[in-house]
Backbone atoms as SQL, in Angstrom:
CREATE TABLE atoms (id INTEGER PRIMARY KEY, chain TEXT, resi INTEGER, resn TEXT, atom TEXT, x REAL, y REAL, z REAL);
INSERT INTO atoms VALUES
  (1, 'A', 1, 'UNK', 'N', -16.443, -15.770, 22.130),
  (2, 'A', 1, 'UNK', 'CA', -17.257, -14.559, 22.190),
  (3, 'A', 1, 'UNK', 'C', -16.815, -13.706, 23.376),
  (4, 'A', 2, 'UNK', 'N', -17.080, -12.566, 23.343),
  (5, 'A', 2, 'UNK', 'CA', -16.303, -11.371, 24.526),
  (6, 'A', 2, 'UNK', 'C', -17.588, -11.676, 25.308),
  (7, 'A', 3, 'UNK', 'N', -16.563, -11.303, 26.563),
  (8, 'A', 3, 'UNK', 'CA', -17.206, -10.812, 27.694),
  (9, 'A', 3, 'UNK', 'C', -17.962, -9.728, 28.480),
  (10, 'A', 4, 'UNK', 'N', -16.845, -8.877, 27.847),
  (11, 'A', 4, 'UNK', 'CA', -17.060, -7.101, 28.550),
  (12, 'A', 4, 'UNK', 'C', -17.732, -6.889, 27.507),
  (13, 'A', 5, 'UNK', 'N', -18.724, -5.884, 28.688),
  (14, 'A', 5, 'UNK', 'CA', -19.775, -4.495, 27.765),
  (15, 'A', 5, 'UNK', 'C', -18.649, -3.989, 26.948),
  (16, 'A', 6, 'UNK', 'N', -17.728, -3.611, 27.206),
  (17, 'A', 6, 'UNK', 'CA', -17.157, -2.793, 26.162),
  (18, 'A', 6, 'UNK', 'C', -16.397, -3.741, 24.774),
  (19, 'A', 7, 'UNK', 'N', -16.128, -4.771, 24.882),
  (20, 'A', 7, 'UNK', 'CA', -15.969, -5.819, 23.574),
  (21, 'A', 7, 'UNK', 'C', -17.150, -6.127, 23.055),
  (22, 'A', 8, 'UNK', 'N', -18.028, -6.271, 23.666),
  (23, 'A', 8, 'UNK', 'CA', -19.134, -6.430, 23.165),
  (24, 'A', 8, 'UNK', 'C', -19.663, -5.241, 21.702),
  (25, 'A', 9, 'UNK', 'N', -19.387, -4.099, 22.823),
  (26, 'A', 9, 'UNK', 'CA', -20.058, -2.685, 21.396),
  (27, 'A', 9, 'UNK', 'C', -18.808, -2.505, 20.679),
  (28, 'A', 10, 'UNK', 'N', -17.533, -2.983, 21.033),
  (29, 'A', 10, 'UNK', 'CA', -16.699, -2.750, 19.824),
  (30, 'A', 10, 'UNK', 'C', -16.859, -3.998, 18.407),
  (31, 'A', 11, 'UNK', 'N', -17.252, -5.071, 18.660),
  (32, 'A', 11, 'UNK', 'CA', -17.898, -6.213, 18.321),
  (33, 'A', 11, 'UNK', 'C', -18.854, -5.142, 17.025),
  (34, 'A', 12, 'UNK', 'N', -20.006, -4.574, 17.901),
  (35, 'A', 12, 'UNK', 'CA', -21.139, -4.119, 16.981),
  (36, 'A', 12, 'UNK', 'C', -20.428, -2.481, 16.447),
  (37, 'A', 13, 'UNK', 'N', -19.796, -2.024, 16.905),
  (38, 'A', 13, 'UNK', 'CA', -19.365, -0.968, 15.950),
  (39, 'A', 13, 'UNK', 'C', -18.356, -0.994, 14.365),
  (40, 'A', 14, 'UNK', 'N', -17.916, -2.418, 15.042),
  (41, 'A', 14, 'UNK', 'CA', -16.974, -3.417, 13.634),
  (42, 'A', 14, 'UNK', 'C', -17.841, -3.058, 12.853),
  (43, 'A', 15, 'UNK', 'N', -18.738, -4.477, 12.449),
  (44, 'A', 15, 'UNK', 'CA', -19.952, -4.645, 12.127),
  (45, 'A', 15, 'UNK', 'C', -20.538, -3.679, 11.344),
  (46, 'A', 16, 'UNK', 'N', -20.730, -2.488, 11.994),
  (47, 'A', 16, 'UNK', 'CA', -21.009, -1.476, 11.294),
  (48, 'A', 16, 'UNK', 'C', -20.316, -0.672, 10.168),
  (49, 'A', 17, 'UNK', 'N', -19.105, -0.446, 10.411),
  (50, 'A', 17, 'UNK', 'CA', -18.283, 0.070, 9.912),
  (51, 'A', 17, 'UNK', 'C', -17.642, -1.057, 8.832),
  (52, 'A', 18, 'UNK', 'N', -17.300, -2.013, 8.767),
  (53, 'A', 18, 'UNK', 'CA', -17.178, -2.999, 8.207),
  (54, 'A', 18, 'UNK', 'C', -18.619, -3.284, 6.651),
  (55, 'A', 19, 'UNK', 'N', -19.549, -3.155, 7.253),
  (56, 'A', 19, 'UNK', 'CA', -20.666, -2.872, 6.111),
  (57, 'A', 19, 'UNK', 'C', -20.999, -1.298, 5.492),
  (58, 'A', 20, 'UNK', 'N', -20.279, -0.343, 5.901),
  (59, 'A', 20, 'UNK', 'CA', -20.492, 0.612, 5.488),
  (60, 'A', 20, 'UNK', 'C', -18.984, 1.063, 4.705),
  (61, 'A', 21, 'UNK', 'N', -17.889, 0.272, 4.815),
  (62, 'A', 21, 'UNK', 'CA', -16.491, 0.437, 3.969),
  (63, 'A', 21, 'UNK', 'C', -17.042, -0.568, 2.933),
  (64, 'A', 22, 'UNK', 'N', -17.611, -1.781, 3.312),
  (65, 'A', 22, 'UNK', 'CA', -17.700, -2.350, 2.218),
  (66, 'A', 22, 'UNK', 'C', -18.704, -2.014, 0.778),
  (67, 'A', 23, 'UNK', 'N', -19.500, -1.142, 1.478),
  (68, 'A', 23, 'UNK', 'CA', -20.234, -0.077, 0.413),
  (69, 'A', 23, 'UNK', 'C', -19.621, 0.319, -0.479),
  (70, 'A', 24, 'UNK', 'N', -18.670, 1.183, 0.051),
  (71, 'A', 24, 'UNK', 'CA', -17.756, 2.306, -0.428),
  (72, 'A', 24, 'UNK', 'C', -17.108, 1.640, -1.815),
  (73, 'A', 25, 'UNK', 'N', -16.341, 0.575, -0.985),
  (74, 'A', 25, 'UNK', 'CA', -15.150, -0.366, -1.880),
  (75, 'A', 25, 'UNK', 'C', -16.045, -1.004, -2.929),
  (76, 'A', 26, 'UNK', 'N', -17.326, -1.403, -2.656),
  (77, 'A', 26, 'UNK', 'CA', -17.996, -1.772, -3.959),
  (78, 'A', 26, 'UNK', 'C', -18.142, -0.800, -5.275),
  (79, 'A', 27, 'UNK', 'N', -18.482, 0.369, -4.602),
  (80, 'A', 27, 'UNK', 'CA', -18.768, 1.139, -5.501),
  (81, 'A', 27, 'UNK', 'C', -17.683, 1.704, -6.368),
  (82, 'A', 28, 'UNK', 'N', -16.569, 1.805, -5.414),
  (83, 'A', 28, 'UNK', 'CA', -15.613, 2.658, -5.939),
  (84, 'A', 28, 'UNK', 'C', -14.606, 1.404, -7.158),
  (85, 'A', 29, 'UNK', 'N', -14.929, 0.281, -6.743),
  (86, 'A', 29, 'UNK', 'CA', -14.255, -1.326, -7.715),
  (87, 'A', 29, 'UNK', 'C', -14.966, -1.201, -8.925),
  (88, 'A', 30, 'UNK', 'N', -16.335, -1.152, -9.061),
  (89, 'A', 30, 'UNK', 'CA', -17.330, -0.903, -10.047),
  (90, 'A', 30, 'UNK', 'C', -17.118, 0.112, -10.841),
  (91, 'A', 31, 'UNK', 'N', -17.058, 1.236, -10.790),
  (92, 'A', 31, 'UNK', 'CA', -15.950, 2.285, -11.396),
  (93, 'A', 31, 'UNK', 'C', -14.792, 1.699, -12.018),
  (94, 'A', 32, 'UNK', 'N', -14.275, 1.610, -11.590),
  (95, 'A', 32, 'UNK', 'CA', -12.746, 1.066, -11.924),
  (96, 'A', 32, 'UNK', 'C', -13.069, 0.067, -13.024),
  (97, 'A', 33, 'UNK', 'N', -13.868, -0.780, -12.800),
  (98, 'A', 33, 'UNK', 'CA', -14.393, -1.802, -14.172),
  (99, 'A', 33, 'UNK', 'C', -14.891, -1.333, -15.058),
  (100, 'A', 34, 'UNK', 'N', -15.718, -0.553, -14.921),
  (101, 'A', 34, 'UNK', 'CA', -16.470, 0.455, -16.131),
  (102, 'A', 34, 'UNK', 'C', -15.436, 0.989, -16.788),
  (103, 'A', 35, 'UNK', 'N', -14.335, 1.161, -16.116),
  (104, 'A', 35, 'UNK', 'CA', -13.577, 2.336, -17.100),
  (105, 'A', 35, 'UNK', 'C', -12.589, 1.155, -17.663),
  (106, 'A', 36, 'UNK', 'N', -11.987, 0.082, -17.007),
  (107, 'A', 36, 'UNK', 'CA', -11.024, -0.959, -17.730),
  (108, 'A', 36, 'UNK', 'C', -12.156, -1.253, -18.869),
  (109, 'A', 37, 'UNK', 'N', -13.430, -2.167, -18.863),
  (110, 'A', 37, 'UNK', 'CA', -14.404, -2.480, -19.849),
  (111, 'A', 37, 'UNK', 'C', -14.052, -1.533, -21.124),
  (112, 'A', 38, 'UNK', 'N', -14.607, -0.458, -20.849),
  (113, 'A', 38, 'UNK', 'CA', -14.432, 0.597, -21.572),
  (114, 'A', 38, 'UNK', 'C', -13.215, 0.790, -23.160),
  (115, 'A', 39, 'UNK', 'N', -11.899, 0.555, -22.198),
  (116, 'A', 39, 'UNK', 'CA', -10.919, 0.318, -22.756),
  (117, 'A', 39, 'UNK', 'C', -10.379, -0.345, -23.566),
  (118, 'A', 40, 'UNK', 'N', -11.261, -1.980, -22.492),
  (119, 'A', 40, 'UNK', 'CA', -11.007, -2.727, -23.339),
  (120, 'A', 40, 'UNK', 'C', -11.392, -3.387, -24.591),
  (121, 'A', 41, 'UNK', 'N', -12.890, -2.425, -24.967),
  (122, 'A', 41, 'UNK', 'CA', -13.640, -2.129, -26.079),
  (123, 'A', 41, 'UNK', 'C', -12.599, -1.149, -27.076),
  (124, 'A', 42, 'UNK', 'N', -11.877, -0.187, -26.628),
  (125, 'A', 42, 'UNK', 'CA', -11.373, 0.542, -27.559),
  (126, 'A', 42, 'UNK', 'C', -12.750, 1.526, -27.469),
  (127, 'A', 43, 'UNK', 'N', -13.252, 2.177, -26.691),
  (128, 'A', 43, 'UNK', 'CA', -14.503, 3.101, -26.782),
  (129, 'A', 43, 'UNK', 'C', -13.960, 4.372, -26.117),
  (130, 'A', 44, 'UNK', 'N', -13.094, 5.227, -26.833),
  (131, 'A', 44, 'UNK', 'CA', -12.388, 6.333, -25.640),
  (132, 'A', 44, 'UNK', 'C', -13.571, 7.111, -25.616),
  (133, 'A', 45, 'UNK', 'N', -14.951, 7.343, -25.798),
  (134, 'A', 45, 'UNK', 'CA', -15.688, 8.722, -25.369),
  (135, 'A', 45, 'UNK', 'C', -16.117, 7.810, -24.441),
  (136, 'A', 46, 'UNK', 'N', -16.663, 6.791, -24.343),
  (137, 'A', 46, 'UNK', 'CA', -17.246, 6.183, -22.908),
  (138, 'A', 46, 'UNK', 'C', -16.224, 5.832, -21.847),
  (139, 'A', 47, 'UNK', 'N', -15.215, 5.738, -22.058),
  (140, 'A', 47, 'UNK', 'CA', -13.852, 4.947, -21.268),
  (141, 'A', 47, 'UNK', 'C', -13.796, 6.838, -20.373),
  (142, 'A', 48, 'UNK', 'N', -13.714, 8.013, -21.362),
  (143, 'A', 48, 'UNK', 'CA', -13.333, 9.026, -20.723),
  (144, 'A', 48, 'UNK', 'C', -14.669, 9.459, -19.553),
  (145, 'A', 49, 'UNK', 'N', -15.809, 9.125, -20.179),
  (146, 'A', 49, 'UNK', 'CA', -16.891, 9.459, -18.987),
  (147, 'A', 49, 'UNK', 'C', -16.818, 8.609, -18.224),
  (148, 'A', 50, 'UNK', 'N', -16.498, 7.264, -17.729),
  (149, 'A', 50, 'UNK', 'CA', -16.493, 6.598, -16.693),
  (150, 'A', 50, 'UNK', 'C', -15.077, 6.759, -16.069),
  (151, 'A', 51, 'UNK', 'N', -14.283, 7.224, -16.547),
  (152, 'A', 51, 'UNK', 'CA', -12.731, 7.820, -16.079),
  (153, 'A', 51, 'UNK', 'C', -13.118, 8.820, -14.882),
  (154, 'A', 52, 'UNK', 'N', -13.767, 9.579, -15.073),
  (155, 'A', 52, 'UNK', 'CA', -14.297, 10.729, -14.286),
  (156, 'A', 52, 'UNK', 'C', -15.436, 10.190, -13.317),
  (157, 'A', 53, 'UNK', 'N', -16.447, 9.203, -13.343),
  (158, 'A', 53, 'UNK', 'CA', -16.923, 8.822, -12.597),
  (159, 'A', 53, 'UNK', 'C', -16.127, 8.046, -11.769),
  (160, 'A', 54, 'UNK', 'N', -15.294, 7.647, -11.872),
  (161, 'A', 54, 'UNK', 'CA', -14.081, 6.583, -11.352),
  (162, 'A', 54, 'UNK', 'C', -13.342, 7.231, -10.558),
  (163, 'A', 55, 'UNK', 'N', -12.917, 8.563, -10.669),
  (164, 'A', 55, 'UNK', 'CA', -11.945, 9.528, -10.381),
  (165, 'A', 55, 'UNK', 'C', -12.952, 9.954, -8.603),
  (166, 'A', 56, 'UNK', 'N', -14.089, 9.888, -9.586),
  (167, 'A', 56, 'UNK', 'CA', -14.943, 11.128, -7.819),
  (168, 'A', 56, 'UNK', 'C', -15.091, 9.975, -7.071),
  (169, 'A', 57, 'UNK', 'N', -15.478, 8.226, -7.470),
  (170, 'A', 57, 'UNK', 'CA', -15.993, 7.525, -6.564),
  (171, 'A', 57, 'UNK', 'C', -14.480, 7.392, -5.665),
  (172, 'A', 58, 'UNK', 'N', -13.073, 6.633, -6.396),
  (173, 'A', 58, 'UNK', 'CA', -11.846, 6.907, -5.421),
  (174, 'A', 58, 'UNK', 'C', -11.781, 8.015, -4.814),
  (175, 'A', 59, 'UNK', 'N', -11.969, 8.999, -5.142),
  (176, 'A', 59, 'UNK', 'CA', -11.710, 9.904, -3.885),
  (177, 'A', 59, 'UNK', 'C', -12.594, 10.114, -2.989),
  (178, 'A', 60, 'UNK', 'N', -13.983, 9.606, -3.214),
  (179, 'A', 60, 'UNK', 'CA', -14.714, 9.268, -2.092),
  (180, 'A', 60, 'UNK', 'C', -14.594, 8.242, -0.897),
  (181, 'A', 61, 'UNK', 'N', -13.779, 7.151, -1.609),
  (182, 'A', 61, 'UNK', 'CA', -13.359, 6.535, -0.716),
  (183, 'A', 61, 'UNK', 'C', -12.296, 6.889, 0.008),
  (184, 'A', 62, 'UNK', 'N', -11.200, 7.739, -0.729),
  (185, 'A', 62, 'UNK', 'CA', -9.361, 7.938, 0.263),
  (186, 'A', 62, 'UNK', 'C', -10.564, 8.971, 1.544),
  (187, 'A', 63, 'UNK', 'N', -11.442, 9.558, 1.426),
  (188, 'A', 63, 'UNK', 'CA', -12.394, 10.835, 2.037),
  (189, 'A', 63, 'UNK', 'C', -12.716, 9.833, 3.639),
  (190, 'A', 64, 'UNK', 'N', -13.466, 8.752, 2.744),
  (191, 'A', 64, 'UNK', 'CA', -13.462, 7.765, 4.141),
  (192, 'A', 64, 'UNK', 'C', -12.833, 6.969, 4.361),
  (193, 'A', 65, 'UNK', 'N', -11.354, 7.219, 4.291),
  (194, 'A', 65, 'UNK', 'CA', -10.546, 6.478, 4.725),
  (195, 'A', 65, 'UNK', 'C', -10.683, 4.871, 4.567),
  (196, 'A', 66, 'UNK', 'N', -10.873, 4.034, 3.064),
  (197, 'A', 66, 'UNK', 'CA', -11.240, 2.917, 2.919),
  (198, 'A', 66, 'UNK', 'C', -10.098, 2.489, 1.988),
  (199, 'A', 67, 'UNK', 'N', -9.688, 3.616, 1.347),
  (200, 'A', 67, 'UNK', 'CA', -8.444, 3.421, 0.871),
  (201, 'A', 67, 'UNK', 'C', -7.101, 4.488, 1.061),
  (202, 'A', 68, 'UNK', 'N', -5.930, 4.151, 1.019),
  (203, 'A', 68, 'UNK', 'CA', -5.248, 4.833, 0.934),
  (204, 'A', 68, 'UNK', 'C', -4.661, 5.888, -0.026),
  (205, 'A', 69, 'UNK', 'N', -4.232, 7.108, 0.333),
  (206, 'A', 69, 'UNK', 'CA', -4.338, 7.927, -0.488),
  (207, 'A', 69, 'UNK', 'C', -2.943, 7.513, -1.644),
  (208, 'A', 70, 'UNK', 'N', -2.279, 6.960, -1.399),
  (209, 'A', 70, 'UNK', 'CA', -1.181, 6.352, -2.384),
  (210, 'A', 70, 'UNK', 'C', -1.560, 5.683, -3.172),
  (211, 'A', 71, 'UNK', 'N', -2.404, 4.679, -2.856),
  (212, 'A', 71, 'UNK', 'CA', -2.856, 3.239, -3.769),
  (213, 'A', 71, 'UNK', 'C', -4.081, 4.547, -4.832),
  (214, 'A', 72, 'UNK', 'N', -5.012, 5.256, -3.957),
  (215, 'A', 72, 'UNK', 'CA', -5.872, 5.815, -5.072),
  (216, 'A', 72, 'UNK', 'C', -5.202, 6.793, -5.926),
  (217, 'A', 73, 'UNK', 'N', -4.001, 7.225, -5.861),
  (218, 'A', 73, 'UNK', 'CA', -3.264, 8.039, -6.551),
  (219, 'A', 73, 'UNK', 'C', -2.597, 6.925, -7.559),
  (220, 'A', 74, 'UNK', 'N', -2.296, 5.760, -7.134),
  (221, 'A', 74, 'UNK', 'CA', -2.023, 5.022, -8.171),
  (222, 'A', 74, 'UNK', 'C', -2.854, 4.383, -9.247),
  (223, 'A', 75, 'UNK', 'N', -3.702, 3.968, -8.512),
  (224, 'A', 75, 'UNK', 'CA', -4.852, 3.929, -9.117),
  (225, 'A', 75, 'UNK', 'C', -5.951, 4.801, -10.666),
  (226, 'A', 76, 'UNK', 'N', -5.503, 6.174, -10.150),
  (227, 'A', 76, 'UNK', 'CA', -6.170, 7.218, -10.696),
  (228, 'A', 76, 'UNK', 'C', -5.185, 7.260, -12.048),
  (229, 'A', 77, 'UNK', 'N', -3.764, 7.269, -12.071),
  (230, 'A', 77, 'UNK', 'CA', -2.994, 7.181, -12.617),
  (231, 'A', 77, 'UNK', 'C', -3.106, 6.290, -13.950),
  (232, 'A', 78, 'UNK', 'N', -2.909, 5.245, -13.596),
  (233, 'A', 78, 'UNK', 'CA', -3.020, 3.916, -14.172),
  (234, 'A', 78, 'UNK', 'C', -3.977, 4.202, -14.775),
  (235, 'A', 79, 'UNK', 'N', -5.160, 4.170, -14.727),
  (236, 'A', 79, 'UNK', 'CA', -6.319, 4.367, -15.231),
  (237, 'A', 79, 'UNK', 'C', -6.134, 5.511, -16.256),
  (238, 'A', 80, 'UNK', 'N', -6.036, 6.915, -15.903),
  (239, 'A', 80, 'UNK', 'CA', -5.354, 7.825, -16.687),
  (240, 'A', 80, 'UNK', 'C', -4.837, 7.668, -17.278),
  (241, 'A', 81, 'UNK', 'N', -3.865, 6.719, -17.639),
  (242, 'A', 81, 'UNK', 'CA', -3.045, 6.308, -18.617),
  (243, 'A', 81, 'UNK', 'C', -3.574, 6.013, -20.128),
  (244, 'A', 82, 'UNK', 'N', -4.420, 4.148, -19.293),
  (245, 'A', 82, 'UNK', 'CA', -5.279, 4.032, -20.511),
  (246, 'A', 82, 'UNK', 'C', -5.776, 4.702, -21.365),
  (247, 'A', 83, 'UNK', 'N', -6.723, 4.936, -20.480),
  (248, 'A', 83, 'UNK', 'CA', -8.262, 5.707, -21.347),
  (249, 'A', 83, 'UNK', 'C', -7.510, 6.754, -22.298),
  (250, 'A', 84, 'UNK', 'N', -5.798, 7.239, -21.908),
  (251, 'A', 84, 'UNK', 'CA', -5.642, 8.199, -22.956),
  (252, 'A', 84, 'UNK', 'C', -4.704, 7.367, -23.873),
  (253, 'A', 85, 'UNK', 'N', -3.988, 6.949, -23.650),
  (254, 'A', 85, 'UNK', 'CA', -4.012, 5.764, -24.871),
  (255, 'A', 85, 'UNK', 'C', -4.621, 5.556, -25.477),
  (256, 'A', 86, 'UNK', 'N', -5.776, 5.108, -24.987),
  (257, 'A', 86, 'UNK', 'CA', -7.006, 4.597, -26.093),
  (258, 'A', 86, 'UNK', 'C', -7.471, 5.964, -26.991),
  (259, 'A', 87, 'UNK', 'N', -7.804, 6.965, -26.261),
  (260, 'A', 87, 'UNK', 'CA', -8.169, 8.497, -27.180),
  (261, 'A', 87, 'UNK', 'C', -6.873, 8.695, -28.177),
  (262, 'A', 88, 'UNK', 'N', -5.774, 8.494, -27.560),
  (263, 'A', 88, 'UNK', 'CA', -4.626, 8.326, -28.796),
  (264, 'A', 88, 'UNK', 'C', -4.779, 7.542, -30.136),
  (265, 'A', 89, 'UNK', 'N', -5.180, 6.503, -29.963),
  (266, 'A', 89, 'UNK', 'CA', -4.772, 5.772, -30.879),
  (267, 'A', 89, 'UNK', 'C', -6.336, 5.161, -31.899);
């Protein structure tokens, strides 16, 4: 365990920040499942509305910096892909 006042509040500012990314990343993973689920029903009008809910929660996260803006661009992508596949076919 730290010593210094100042390890100490970096200790509790972790902590904080650490439960408030892990918010983020929940929410924004949960998305991402809704829209694979989706897909993997073969349901393109629901796959395309959770595509778009999926779309605002990642970029809420690259916003707070919980993810990177590459991985959510890949991300967004990939996903994009599907769901129009699936409206394809």
């Amino acid at each position: 365990m730290a010593h210094h006042k100042d390890a100490l509040k970096r200790i509790r500012q972790n902590e904080k920040r650490s439960l408030r990314n892990k918010s983020v990343r929940t929410h924004y993973r949960n998305r991402v499942r809704e829209v694979r689920e989706a897909v993997g029903k073969g349901d393109a009008e629901a796959a395309g509305a959770a595509l778009d809910k999926a779309i605002r929660s990642i970029d809420n996260a690259v916003s707070k910096n919980v993810l990177h803006r590459n991985t959510a661009a890949r991300y967004k992508s990939r996903l994009s892909r599907a769901v129009a596949a699936v409206k394809a076919s």
